[in-house]
N, C-alpha and C positions, 0 to 999 in steps of 0.2 A: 849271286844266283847259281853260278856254276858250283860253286861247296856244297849249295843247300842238294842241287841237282847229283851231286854226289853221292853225299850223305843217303838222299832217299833210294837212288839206287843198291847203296850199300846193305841198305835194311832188307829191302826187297829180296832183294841175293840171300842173305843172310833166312828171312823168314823163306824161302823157295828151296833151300839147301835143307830146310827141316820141316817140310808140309808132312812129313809121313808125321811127328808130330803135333801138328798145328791139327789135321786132322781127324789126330784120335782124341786129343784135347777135347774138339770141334764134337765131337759124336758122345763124349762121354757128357758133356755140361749138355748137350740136347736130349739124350734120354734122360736125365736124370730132371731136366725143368720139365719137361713134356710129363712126365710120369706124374710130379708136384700138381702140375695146370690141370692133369686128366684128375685126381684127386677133390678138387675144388668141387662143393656140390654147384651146382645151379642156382640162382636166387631169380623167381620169377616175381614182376609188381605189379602189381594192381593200384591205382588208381581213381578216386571220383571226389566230387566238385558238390555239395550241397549249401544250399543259401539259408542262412535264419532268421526271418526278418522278426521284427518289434514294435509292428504298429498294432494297435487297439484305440478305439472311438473310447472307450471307457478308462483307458488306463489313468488320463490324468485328471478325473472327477473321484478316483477311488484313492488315489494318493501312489500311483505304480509311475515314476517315474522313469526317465530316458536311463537315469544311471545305474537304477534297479533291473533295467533289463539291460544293459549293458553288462552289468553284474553277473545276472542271469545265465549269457551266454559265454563267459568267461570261467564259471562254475562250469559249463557246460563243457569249453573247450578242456577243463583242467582236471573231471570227473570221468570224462568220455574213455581213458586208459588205465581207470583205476581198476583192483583187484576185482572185485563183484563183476564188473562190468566184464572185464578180462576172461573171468570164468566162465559166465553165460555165453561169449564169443565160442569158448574151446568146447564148452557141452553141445554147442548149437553146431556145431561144423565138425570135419574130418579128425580131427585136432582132439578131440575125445573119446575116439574109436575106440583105444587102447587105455584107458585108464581106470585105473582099479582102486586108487588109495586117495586119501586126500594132499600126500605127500607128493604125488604124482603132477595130481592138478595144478598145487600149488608151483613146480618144475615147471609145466608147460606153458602155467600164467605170466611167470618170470620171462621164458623164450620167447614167447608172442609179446610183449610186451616192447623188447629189443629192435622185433622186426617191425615195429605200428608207428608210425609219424602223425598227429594231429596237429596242421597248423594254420593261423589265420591268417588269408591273403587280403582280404580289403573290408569294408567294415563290418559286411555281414556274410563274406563267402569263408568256408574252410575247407581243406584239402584233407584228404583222408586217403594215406596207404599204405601200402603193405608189401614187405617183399620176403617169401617161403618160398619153399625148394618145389610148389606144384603151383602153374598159372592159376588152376580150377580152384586153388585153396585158399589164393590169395585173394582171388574176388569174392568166395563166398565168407571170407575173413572181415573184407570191407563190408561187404553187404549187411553182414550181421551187426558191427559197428553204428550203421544206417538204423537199423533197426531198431536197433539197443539206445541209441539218442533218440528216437522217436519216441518209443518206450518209456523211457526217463523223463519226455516233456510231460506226457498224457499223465502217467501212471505216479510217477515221482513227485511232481507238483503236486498232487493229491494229497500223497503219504507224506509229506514233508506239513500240509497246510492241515491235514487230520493228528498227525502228533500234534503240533506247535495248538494246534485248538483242547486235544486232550490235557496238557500240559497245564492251560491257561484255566480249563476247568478244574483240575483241580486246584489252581492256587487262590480259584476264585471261591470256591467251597471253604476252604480252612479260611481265608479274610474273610468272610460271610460268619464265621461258625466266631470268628479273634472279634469280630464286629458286634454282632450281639452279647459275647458275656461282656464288652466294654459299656456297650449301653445298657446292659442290668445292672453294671456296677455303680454308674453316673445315677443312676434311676435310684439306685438304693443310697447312695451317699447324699444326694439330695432330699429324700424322703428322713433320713436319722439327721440330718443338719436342716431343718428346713426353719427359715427365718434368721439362718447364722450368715448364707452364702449372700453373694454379692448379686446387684439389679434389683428387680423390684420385688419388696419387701424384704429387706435386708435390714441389720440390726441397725446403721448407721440413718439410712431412710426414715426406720420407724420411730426413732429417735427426735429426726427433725420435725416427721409432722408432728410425733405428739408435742413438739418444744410451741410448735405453729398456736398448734390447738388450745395448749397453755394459755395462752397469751390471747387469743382470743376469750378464752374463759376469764381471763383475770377482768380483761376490758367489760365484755359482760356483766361479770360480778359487782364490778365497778358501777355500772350504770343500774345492777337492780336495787344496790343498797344505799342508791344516791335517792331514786325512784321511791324505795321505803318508807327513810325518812322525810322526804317530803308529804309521805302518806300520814305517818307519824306526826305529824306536825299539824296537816289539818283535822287528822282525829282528835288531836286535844282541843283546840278550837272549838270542835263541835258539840252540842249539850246533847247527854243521851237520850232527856226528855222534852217535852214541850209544854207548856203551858194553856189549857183548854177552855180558860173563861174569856167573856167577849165585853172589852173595856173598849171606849169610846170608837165603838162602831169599827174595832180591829177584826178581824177574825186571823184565829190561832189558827184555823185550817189553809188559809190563806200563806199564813206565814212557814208551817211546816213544808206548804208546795214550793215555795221561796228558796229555803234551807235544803230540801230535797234537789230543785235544780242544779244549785249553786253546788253541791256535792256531786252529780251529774258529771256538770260543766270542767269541776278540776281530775274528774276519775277521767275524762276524754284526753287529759291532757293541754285544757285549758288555763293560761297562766292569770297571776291577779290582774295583769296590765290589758288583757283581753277587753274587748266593749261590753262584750255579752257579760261575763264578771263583774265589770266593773256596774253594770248597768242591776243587775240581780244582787249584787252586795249593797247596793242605795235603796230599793223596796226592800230589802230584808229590815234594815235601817229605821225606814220611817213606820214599816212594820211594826216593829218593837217600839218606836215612840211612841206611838200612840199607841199601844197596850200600859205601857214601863209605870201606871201608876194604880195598876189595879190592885183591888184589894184581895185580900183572902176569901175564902170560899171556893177559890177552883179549882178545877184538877188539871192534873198532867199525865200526856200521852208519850209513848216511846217515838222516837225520833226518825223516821226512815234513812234521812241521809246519814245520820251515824250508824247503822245498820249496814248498810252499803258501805262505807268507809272501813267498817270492819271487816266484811267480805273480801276487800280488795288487799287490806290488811294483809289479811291470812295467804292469799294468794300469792304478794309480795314475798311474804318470808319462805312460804316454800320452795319459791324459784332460787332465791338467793340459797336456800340450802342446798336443794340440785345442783346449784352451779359448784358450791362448795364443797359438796360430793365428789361431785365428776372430778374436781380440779384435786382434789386428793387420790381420788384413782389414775389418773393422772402421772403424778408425782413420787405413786409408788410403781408404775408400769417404767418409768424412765429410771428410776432406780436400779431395776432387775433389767433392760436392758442393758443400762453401761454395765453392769456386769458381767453379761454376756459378750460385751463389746473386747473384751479382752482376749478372747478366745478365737475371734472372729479371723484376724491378718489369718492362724497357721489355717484353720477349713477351708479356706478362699482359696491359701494356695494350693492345698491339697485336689482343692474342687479342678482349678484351673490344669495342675498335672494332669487328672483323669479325663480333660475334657479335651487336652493335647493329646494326650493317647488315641480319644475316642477319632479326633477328627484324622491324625495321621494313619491311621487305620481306615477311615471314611473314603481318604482322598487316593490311598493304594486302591482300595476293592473298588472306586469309580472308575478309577486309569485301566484296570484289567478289565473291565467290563467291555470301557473301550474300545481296547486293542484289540479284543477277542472278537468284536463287531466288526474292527474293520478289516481285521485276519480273513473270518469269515467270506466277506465280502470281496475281499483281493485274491480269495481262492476262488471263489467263485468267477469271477471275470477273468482271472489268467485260464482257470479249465474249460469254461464253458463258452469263453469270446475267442479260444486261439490266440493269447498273448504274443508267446510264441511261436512261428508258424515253422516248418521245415518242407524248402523244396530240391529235389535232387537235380540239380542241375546236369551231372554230370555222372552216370550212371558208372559203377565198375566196370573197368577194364578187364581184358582176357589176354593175358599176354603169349606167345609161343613162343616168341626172344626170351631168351635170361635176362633180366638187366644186370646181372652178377655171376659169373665175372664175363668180362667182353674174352671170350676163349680164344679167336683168331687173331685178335691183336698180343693175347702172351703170347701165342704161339709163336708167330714171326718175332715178338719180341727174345725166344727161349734161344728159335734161328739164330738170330743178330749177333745175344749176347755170345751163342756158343762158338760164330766165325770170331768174333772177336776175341773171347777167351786162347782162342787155339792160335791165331796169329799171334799176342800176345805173349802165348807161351815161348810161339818158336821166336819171338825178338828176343826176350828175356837172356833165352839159353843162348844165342849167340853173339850177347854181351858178357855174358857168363864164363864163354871156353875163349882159350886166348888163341884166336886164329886169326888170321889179315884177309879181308878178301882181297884188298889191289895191292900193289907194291908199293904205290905213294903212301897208302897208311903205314904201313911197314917202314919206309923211309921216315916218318912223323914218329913211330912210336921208339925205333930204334937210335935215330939220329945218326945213321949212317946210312953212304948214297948205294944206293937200290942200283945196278945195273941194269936187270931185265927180269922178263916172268918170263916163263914157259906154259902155253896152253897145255890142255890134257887132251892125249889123243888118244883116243876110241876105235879098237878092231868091228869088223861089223859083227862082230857074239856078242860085244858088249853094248852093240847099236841095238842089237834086238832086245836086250834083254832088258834096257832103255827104256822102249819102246813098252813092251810088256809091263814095266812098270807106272809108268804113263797109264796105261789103261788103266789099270788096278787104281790108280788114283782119284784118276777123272770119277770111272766106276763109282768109288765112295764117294765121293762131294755130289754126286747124282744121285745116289740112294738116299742121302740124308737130305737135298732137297726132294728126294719123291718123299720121302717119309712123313715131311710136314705136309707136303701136295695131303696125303692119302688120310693124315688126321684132320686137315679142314673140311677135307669129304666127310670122314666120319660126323666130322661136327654139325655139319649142315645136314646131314642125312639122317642125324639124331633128332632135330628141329622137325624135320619136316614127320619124323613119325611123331614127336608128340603133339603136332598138331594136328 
């Protein structure tokens, strides 16, 4: 303890032996910070607090979700310091007083931009400030920002949902305009192919029915020329004439109505095994017995039921030709289409490409139709319902402090550094010069034993003059602390004028 006690003594001695330099050291590092610190301009901040809330009753029936307006306000926080915005801040406040060029503006958009902080403190508050060389300039700097976000919810939302609607119209015009020459083209490809393309009436369809139709005509056919000859068969049977004389009490008229029915009977489709047949084929029978041995002399009448049989005849056979007709038209329509049928696979697919066209075309200009409706409509409820609301919680501040720089704290810091610099110095130099203050260092540095010191003794001229420099000292380390006294006066008495 006692070395250390030494040592600090030693320094002591040593920086006291050189305060006239510690001094000027002392005086020269304080004008020269003080002059730096007076240099600094001022930065005054302003400060305010606005809330943006994101409730609407409509928002989530129109499709505006939480994260769309979360979105919203995040575009908001990240828009709110862009260049436009910046401009209108500088044209709208003091900050444009002087500006002539665009070159200019653009300079003072950059500066203000350095001094603006927009940031979010909790989910729907944000902080807005400002710090410029005038209190007055830096609230009405925020103020306008206030503004200009309000501006941008009302006005901006607008002109952002008025392009994006323009936009939408026209790309709904050119799909409207690509929409119709697709459908004259299907229109007209259908009209030059008709009866090639696929669904109903197609080459392959019209093919089966007429195969269908075929085949019912064949059956038909079948059954009138079965029908024929059976007609055929009882026309030869039957005699064209009758015989008109009246032999043992027969009568010929009698027998013709017999012959008549019995021809009737099988034209209805009555077969031999019928009663009614069989019953009229036995009086026709005993009919003719008892005529079968008349003599000559009578005459003979034409026969109704052969007449009839021939009527039905003729009927017969023209059916059977119709049918044989038709079934040759037929036979030449299934011809000419498998011919057709060859050509049919490439216009199907041709059809099916222009129909893929048509609908992908269809399904764009329905989707923009859409969107455009619900654009519409989501402008409409964020402008008109207050999507977005903005409340100023927290009005601009006026500041009359700097917040930049704190000027009495360099100051006494400039004091500090500058006693410190100047003690310093004088340690320095009197490790620097080789002198001994006590005789024990001297014994330490030499290694030989020390005898004694001799104090320094002093006449009273050199008491006084001592003395006289004594003042002169004290003097200076009091003037450089009144000099700071008189610039924190300055400081404050600057404060209180510009407020």
């Amino acid at each position: 303890m006692n070395s250390l006690y030494d040592e600090f003594r030693i320094a002591v001695h040593s920086v006291w032996n050189r305060r006239w330099l510690a001094l000027a050291v002392a005086w020269g590092v304080c004008l020269v910070g003080w002059l730096v610190v007076a240099m600094i301009p001022n930065s005054y901040e302003s400060k305010a607090q606005i809330q943006v809330r994101t409730q609407s009753i409509l928002s989530d029936q129109v499709g505006i979700t939480q994260q769309d307006q979360r979105r919203n306000i995040q575009q908001l926080e990240q828009t709110l310091t862009s260049s436009d915005n910046l401009a209108k801040v500088v044209r709208g406040t003091d900050l444009g007083a002087s500006i002539a060029t665009d070159q200019e503006l653009a300079g003072k958009v950059e500066g203000l931009r350095a001094h603006i902080e927009v940031k979010a403190e909790q989910d729907d508050f944000f902080a807005i400030s400002a710090k410029l060389p005038s209190g007055k300039l830096a609230r009405d700097v925020v103020q306008k920002l206030i503004d200009v976000a309000e501006e941008d919810n009302i006005a901006g939302d607008r002109k952002t949902t008025s392009q994006t609607l323009r936009f939408l119209d026209s790309q709904i015009e050119a799909r409207q305009k690509e929409l119709a020459a697709a459908e004259a083209k299907r229109v007209a490809y259908e009209t030059q192919n008709l009866g090639l393309l696929p669904g109903v009436g197609s080459v392959s369809q019209r093919i089966e029915a007429s195969r269908a139709e075929l085949n019912q005509i064949d059956s038909q056919l079948i059954q009138a020329r079965s029908a024929l000859a059976a007609l055929n068969g009882q026309l030869a049977g039957t005699p064209a004439t009758l015989n008109a004389s009246s032999i043992g009490g027969g009568s010929p008229t009698a027998l013709g109505q017999a012959q008549g029915e019995l021809a009737s009977m099988r034209a209805r489709g009555f077969t031999d095994s019928h009663p009614d047949v069989v019953a009229i084929r036995n009086q026709i029978a005993n009919l003719r017995s008892q005529g079968g041995g008349a003599a000559g002399g009578g005459y003979r009448t034409p026969n109704p039921a052969y007449s009839s049989l021939q009527s039905m005849r003729a009927e017969r056979e023209a059916a059977v030709s119709a049918l044989q007709a038709r079934k040759s038209a037929l036979q030449s329509d299934m011809a000419q289409l498998a011919s057709k049928q060859t050509a049919e696979p490439g216009v199907a697919a041709e059809y099916q490409r222009i129909n893929r066209d048509y609908e992908v075309l269809k399904v764009q200009y329905d989707k923009l139709v859409t969107e455009r409706d619900q654009i519409r409509l989501r402008g409409q409820v964020e402008t008109q319902t207050d999507a977005v609301q903005f409340r100023v919680v927290k009005e601009p501040s006026l500041s009359n402090v700097p917040a930049a720089p704190n000027r009495p704290l360099l100051l006494a810091a400039v004091l500090i550094a500058g006693i410190g610099a100047g003690v310093g110095a004088a340690f320095a130099l009197g490790h620097v010069q080789t002198s001994f203050p006590t005789a024990a260092k001297l014994e330490r540095a030499s290694g030989l034993p020390v005898i004694g010191s001799i104090s320094q003794m002093l006449n009273a001229e050199e008491r006084e003059q001592r003395k006289q420099k004594m003042k002169l000292f004290f003097g200076a380390s009091g003037g450089l602390v009144c000099v700071f006294a008189l610039l924190l006066v300055a400081e404050f008495v600057q404060r209180g004028l510009t407020a």
